[in-house]
C-alpha positions as CSV (number, residue, x, y, z in Angstrom):
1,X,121.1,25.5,140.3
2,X,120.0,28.0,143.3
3,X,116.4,30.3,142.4
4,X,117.3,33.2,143.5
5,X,114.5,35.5,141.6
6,X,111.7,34.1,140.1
7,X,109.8,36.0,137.1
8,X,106.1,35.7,136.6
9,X,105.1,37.6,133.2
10,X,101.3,38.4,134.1
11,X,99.9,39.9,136.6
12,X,96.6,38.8,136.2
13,X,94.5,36.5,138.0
14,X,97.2,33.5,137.6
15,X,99.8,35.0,137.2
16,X,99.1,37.3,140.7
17,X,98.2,34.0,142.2
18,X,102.0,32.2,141.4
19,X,103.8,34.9,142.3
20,X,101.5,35.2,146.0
21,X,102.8,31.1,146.3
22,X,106.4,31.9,145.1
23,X,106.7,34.6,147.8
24,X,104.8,32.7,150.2
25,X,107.0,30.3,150.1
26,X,110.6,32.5,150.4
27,X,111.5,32.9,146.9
28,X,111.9,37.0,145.8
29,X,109.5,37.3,142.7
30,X,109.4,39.8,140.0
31,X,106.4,40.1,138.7
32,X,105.6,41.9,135.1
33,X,102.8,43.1,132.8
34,X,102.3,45.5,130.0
35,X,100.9,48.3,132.0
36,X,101.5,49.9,135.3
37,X,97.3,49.5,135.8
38,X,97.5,45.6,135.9
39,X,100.9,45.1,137.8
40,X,98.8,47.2,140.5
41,X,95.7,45.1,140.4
42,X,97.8,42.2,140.8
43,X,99.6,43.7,144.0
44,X,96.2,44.4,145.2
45,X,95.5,40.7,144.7
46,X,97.5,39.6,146.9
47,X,97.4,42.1,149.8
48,X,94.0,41.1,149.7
49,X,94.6,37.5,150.0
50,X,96.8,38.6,152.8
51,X,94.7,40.4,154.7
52,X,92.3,37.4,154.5
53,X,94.4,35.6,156.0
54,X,94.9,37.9,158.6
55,X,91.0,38.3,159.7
56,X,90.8,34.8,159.8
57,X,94.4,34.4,162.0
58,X,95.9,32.6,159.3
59,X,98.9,35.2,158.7
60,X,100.5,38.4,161.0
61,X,100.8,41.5,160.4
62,X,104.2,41.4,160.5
63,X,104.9,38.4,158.8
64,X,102.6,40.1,155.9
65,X,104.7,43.2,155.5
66,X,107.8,40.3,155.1
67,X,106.6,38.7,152.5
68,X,105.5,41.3,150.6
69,X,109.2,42.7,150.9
70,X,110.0,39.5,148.5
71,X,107.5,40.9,145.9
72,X,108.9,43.5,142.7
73,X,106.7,44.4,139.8
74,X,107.6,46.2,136.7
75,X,106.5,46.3,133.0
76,X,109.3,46.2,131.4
77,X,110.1,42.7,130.1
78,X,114.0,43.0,129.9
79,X,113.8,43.2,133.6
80,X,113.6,39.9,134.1
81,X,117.1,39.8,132.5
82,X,118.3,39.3,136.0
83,X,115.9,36.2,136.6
84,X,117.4,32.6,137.4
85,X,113.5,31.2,136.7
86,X,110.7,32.6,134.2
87,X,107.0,31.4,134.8
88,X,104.7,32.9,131.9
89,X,101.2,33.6,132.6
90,X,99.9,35.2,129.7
91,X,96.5,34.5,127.9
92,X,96.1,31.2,125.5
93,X,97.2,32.6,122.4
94,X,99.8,31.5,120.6
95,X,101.4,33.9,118.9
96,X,101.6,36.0,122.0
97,X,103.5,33.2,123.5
98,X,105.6,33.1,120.6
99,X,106.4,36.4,121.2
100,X,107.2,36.2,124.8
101,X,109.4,33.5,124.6
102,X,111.3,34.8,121.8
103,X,111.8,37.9,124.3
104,X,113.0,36.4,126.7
105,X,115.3,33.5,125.1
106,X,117.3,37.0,124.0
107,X,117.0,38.5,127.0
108,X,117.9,36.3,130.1
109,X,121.0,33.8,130.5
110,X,121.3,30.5,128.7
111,X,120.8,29.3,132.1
112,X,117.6,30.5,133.2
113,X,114.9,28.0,132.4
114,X,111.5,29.5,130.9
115,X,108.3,27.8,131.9
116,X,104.9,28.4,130.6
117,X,101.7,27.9,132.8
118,X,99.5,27.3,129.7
119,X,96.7,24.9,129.8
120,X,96.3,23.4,126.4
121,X,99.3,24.8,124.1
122,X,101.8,22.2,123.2
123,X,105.5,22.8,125.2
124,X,107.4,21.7,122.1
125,X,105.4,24.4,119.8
126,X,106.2,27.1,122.4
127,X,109.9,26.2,122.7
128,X,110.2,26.3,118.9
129,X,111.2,29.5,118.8
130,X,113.7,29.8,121.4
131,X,117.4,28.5,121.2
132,X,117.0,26.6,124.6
133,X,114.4,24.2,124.2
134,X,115.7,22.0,126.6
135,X,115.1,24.6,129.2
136,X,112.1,25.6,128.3
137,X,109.0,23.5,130.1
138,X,105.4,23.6,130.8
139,X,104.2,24.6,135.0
140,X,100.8,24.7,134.6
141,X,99.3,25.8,138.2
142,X,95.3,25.7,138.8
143,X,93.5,28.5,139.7
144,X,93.5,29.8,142.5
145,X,97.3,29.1,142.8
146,X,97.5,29.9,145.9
147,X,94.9,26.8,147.4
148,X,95.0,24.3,144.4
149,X,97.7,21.7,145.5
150,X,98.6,20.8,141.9
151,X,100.9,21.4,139.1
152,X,101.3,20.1,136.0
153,X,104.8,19.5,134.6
154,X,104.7,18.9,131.0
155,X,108.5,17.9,129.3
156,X,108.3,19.4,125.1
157,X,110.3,17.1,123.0
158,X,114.1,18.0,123.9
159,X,113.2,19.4,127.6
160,X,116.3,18.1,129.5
161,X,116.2,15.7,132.8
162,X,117.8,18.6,134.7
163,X,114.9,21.4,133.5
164,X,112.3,18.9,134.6
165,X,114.5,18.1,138.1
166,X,114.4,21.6,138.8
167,X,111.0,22.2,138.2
168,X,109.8,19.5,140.3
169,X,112.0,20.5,143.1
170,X,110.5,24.5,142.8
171,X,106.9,22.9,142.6
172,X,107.6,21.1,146.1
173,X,109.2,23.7,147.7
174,X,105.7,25.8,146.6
175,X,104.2,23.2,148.7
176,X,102.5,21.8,145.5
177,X,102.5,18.5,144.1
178,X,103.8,18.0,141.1
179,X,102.6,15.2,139.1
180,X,103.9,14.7,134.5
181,X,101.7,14.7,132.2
182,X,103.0,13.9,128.2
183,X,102.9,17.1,125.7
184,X,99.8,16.7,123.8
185,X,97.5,19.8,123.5
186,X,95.1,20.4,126.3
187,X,97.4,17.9,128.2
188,X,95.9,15.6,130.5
189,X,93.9,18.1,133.1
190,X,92.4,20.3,130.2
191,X,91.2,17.9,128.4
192,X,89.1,16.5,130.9
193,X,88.4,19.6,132.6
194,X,87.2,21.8,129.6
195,X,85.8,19.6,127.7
196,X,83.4,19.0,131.1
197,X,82.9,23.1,130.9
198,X,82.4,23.3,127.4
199,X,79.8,20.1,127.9
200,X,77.7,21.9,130.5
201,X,77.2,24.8,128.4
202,X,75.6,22.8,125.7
203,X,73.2,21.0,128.4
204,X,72.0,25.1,129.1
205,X,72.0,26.1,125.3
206,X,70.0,22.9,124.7
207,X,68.2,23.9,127.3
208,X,68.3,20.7,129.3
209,X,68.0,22.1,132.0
210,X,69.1,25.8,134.2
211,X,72.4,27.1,135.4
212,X,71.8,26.3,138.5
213,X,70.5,23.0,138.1
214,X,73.1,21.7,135.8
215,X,75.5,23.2,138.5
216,X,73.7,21.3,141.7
217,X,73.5,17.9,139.7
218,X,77.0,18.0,138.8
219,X,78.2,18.9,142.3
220,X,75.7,16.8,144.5
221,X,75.8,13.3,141.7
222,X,79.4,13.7,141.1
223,X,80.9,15.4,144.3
224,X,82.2,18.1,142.4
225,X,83.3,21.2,144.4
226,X,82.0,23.0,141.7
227,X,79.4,22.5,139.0
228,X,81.1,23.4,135.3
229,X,79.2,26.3,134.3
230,X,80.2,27.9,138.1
231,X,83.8,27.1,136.9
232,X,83.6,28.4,133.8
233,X,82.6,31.7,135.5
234,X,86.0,31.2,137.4
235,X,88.2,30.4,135.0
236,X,86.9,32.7,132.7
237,X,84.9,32.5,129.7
238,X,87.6,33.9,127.2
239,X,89.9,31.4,128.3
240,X,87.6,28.5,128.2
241,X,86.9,29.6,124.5
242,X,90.6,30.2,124.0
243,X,91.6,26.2,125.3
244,X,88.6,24.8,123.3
245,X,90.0,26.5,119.8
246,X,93.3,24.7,120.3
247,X,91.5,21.4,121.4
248,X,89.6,21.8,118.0
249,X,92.6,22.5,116.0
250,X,94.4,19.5,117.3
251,X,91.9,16.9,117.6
252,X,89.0,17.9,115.5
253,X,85.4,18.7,116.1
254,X,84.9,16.5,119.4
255,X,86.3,19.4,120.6
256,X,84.1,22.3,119.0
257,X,83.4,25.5,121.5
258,X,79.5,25.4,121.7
259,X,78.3,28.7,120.2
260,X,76.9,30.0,123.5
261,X,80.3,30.1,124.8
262,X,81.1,32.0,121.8
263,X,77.9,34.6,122.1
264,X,78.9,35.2,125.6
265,X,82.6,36.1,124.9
266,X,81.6,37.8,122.2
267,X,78.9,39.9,124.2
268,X,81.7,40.3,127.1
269,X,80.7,38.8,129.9
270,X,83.6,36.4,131.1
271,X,82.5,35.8,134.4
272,X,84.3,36.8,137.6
273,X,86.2,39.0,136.3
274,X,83.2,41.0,134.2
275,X,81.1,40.8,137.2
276,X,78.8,37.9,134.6
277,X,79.2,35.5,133.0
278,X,76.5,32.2,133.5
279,X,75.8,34.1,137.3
280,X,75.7,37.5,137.7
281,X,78.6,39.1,140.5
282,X,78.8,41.7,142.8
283,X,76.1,43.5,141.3
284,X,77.6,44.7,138.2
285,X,75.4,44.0,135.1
């Protein structure tokens, strides 16, 4: 099965970031969100990205101006109709998920395969409501897609042999590595990797110690790039909360979102994207 067009559903921060890799690496991309606002934001995402790479001699100009040819956006979901591959990047919640892929099981070819980049829901629950659940699979890329080498390829119950061979195959020609993990909530990476988040914001709410403390002890006594409230701030604080509700509802209170997480969501400030979150960015308050 050839990818001609690739569909991304979001336009947000992951969602931008895919379809940057997907173009990036010669496929044409159609990217889609709810409002003309965000499909521009996401545009402006990447251009950015680009012209990064540009200053620092990584891309041309020209070869810019190419790729970005290989980019469409619109908001209007039954576009994708035309789509040979769907990639949803949509927030954590499941009913919106449900939604989606209900959407698009009606709207696209029996062939297309629909894959979900969440990070904790369970493949065979999203699939449930689709009448191709052997083409529907879990691509979970890490943020920022465009650097993070990894994707996680997650079979639900009845996802075919074929699905998954395909999926690999698209991860490697992203230039990804593509590595299974079994469909259990939260997966294998989340699990670990939020549970370390949501375990770092307890250490500050029990005050154990500062931000930035917890942060440099985490990076400098465990090598860590990044300490976990820094990367909480990155992967945003809604989301965090969002992946540590379904850990809970799965597998009990091991998994409970510590109530700072909660204030801070609930007070707005999500991190990057707010301008604050456990640091404060680019000046806003």
């Amino acid at each position: 099965m050839e990818m001609k067009e690739i569909g991304v559903v979001g336009a947000g921060q992951m969602g931008s970031g895919i379809a940057e890799v997907a173009i990036t690496s010669g496929f044409n991309v159609l990217m889609r969100d709810v409002t003309m606002e965000a499909v521009q934001k996401g545009r402006l995402r990447i251009v950015t990205d680009f012209d990064k790479r540009i200053q620092k001699g990584k891309m041309a100009e020209t070869e810019k101006e190419a790729t970005l040819q290989r980019l469409s956006t619109t908001i209007k979901l039954e576009d994708l109709g035309k789509c040979d591959f769907v990639i949803e990047a949509a927030v954590e919640n499941i009913p919106l998920k449900w939604e989606l892929f209900t959407k698009l099981d009606e709207l696209t070819p029996k062939e297309t395969i629909l894959a979900s980049n969440t990070s904790s829901i369970s493949i065979t629950r999203i699939a449930s409501v689709t009448q191709r659940p052997d083409r529907v699979i879990g691509m979970h890329f890490f943020n920022p897609a465009p650097v993070m080498k990894l994707v996680e390829i997650i079979r639900g119950l009845v996802t075919s042999d074929e699905t998954f061979r395909i999926t690999r195959e698209l991860s490697l020609k992203m230039g990804k590595t593509p590595l299974e993990a079994n469909d259990f909530p939260g997966f294998i990476s989340s699990r670990l990797i939020f549970s370390f988040m949501n375990e770092g914001i307890c250490t500050l709410y029990e005050g154990i110690g500062r931000a930035e403390d917890i942060d440099a002890i985490m990076k400098m006594g465990a090598n860590h790039p990044m300490g976990p409230l820094e990367l909480a701030d990155l992967v945003g604080l809604d989301t965090v909360l969002s992946v540590m509700s379904v850990l809970q509802e799965a597998f009990g209170d091991k998994y409970r979102p510590c109530p700072l997480l909660t204030k801070y969501v609930e007070a707005g400030y999500l991190g990057v994207k707010t301008g604050r979150g456990f640091y404060q960015y680019g000046g806003k308050k």
